[in-house]
mmCIF file of the N, C-alpha and C atoms, coordinates in Angstrom:
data_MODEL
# 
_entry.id   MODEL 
# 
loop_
_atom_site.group_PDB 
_atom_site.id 
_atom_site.type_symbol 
_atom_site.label_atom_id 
_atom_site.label_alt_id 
_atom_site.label_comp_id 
_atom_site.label_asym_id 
_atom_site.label_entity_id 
_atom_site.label_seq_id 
_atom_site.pdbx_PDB_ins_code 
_atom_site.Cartn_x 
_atom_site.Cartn_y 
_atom_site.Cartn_z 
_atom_site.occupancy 
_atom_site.B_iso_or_equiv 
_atom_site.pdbx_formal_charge 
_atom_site.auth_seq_id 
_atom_site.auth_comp_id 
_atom_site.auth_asym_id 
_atom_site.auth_atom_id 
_atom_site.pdbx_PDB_model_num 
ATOM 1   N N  . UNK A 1 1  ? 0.855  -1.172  0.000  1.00 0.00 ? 1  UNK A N  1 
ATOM 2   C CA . UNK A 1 1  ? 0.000  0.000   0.000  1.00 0.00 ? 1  UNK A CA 1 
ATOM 3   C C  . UNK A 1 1  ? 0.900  1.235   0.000  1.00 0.00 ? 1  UNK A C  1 
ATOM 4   N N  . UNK A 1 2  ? 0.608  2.267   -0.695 1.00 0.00 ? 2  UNK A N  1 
ATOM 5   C CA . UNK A 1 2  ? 1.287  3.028   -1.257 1.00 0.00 ? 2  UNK A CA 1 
ATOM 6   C C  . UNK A 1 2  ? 1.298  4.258   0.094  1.00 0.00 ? 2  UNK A C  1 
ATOM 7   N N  . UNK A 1 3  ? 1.569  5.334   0.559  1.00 0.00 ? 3  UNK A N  1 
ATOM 8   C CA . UNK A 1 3  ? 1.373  6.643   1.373  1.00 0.00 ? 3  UNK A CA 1 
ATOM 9   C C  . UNK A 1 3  ? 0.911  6.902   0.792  1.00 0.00 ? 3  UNK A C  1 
ATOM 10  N N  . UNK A 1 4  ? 0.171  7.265   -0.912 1.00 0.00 ? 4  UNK A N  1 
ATOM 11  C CA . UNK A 1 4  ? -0.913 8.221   -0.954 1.00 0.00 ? 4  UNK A CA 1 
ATOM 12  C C  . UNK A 1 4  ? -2.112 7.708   -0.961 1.00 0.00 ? 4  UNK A C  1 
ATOM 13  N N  . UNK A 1 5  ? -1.970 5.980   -1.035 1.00 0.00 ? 5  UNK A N  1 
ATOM 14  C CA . UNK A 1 5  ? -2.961 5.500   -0.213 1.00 0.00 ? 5  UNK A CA 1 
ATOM 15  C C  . UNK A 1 5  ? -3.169 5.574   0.910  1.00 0.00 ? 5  UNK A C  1 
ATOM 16  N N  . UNK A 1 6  ? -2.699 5.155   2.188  1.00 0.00 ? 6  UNK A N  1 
ATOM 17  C CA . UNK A 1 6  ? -3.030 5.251   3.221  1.00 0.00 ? 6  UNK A CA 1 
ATOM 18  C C  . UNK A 1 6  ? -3.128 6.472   3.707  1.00 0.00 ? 6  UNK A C  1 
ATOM 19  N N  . UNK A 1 7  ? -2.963 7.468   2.813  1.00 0.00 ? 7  UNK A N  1 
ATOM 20  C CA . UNK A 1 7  ? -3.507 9.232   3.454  1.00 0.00 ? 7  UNK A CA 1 
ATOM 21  C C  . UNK A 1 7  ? -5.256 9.174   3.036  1.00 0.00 ? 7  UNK A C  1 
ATOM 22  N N  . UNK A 1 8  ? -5.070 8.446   1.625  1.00 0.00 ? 8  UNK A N  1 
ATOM 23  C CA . UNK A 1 8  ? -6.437 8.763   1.240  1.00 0.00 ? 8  UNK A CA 1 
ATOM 24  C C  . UNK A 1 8  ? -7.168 7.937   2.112  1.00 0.00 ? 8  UNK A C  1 
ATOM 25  N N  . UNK A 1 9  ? -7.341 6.336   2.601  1.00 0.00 ? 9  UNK A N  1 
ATOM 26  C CA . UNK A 1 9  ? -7.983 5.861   3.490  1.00 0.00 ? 9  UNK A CA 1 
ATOM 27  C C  . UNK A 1 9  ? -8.067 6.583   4.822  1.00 0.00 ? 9  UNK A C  1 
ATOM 28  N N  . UNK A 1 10 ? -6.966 6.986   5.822  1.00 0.00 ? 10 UNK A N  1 
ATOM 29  C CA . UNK A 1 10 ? -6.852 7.744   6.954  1.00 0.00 ? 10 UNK A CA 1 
ATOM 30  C C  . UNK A 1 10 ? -7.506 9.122   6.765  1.00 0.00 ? 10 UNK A C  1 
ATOM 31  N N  . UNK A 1 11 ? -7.274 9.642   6.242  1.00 0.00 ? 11 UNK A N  1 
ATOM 32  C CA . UNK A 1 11 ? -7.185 10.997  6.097  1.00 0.00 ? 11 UNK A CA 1 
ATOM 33  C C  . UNK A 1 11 ? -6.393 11.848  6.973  1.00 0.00 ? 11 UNK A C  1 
ATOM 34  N N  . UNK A 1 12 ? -4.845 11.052  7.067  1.00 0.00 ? 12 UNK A N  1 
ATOM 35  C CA . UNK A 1 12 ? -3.588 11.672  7.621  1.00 0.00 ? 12 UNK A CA 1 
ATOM 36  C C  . UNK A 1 12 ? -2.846 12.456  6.598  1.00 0.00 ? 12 UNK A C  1 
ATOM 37  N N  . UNK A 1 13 ? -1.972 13.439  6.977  1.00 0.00 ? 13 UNK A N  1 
ATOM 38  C CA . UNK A 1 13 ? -1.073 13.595  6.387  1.00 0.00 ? 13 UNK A CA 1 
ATOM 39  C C  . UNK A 1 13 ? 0.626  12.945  5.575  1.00 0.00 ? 13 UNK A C  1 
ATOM 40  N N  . UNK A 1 14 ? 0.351  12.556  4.238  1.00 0.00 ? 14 UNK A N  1 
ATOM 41  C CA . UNK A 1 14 ? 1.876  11.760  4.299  1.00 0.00 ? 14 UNK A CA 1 
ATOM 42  C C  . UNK A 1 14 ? 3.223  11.637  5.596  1.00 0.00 ? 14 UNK A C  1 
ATOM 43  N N  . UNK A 1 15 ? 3.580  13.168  5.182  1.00 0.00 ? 15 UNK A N  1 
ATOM 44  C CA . UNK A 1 15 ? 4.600  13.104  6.339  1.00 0.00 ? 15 UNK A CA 1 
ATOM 45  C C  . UNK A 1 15 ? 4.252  12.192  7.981  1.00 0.00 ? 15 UNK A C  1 
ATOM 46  N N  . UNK A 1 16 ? 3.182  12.602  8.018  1.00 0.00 ? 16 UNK A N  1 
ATOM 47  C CA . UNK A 1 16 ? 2.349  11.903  9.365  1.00 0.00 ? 16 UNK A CA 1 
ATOM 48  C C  . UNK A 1 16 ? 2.850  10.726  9.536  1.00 0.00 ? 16 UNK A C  1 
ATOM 49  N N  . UNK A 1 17 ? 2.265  9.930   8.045  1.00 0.00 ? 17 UNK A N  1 
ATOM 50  C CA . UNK A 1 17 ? 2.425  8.405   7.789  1.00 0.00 ? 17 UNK A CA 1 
ATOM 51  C C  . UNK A 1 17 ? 3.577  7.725   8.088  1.00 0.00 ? 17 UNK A C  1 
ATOM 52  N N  . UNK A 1 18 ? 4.315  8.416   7.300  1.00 0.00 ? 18 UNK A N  1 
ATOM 53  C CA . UNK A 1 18 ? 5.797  8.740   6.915  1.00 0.00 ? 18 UNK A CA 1 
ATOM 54  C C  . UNK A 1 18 ? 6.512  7.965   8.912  1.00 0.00 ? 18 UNK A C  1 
ATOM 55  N N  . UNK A 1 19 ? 6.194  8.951   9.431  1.00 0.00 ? 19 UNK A N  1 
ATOM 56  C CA . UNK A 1 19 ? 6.775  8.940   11.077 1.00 0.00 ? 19 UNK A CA 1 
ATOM 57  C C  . UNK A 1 19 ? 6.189  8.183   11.503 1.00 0.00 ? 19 UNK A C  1 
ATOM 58  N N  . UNK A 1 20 ? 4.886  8.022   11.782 1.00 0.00 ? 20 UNK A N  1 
ATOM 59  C CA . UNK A 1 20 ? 4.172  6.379   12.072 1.00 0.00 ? 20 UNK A CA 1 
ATOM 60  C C  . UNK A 1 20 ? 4.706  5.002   11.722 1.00 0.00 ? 20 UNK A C  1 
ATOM 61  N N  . UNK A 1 21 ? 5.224  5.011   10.374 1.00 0.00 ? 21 UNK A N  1 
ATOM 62  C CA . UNK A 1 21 ? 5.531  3.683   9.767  1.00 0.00 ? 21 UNK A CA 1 
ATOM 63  C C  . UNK A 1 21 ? 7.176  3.385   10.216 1.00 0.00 ? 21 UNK A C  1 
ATOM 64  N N  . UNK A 1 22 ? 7.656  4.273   10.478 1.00 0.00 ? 22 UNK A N  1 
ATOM 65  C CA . UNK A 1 22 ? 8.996  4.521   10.804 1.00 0.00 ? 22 UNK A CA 1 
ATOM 66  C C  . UNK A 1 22 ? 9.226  4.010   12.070 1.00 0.00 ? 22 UNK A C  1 
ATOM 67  N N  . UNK A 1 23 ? 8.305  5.065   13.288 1.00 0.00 ? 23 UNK A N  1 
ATOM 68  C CA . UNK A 1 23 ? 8.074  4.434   14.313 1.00 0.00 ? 23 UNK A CA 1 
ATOM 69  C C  . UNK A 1 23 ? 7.513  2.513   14.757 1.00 0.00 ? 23 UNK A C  1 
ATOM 70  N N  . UNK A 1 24 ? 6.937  2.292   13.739 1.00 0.00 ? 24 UNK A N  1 
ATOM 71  C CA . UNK A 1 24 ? 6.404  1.180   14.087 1.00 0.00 ? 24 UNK A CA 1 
ATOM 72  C C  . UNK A 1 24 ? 7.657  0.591   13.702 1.00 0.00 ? 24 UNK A C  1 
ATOM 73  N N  . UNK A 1 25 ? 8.208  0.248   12.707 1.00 0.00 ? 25 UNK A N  1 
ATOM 74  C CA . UNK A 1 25 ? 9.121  -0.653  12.389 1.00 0.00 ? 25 UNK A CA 1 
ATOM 75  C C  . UNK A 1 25 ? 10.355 -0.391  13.171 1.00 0.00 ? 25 UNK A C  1 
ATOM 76  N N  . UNK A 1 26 ? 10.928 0.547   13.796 1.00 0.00 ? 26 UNK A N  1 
ATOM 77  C CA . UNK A 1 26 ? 11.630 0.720   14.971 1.00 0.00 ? 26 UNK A CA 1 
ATOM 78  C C  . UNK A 1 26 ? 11.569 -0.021  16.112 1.00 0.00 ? 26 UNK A C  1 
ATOM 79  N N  . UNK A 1 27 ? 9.798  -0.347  16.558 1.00 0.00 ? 27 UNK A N  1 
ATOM 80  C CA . UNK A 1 27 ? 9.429  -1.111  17.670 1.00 0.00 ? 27 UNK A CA 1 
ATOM 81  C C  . UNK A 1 27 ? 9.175  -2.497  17.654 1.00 0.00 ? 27 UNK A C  1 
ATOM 82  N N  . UNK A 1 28 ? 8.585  -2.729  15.684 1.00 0.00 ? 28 UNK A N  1 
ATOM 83  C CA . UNK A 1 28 ? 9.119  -3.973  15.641 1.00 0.00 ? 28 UNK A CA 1 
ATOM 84  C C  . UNK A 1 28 ? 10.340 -4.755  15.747 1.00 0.00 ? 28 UNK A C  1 
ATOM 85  N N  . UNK A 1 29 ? 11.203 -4.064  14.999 1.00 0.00 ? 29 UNK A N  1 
ATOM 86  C CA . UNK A 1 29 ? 13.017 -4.463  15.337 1.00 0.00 ? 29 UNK A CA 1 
ATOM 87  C C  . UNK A 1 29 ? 13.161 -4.512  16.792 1.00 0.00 ? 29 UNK A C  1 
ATOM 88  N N  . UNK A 1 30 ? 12.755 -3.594  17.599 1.00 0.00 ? 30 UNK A N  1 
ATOM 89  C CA . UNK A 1 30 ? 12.633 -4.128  19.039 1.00 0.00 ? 30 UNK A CA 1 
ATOM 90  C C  . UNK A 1 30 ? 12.653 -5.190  19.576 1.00 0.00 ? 30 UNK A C  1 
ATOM 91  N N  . UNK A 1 31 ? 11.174 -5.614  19.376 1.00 0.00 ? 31 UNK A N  1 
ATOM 92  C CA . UNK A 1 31 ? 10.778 -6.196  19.804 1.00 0.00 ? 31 UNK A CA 1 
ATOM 93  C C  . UNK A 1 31 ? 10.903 -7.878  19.615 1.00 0.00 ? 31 UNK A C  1 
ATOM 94  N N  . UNK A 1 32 ? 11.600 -7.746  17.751 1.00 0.00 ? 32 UNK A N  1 
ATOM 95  C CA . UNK A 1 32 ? 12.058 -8.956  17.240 1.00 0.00 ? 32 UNK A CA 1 
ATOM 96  C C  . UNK A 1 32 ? 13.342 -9.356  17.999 1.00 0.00 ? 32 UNK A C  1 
ATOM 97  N N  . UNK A 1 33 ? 14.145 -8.125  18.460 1.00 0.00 ? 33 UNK A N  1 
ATOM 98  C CA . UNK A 1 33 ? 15.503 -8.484  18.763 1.00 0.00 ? 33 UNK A CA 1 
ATOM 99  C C  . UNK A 1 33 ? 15.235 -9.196  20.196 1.00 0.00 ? 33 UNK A C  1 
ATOM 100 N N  . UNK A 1 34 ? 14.498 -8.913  20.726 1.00 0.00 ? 34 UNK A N  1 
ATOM 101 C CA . UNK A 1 34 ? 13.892 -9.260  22.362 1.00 0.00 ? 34 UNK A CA 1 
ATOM 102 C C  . UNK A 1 34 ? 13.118 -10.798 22.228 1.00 0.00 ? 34 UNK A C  1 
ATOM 103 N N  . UNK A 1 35 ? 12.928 -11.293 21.352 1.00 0.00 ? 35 UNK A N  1 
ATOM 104 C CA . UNK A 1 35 ? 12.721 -12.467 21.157 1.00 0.00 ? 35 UNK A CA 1 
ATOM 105 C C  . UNK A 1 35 ? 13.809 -13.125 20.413 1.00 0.00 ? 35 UNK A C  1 
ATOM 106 N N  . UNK A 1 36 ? 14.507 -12.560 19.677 1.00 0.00 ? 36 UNK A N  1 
ATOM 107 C CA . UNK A 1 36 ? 15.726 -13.312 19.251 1.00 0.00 ? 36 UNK A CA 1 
ATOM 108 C C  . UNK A 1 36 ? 16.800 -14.025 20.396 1.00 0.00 ? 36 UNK A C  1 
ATOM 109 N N  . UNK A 1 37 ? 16.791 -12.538 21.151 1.00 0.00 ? 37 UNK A N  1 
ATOM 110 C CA . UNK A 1 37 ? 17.813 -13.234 22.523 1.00 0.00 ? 37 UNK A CA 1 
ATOM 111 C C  . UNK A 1 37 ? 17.667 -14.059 23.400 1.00 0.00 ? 37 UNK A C  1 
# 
């Protein structure tokens, strides 16, 4: 799914998205590494 999709479904701003998706995959790597160990 593209960001100018998920602006048009949300009705967020890209950049918004942008930091959301960023954030999440930050917390996934987290959280993967915390089960790796």
């Amino acid at each position: 799914m593209s960001y100018e999709e998920m602006a048009a479904v949300t009705g967020a701003r890209i950049p918004t998205l942008k930091m959301r998706v960023h954030r999440a995959r930050e917390a996934l790597l987290e959280a993967l590494e915390e089960v790796v160990r």
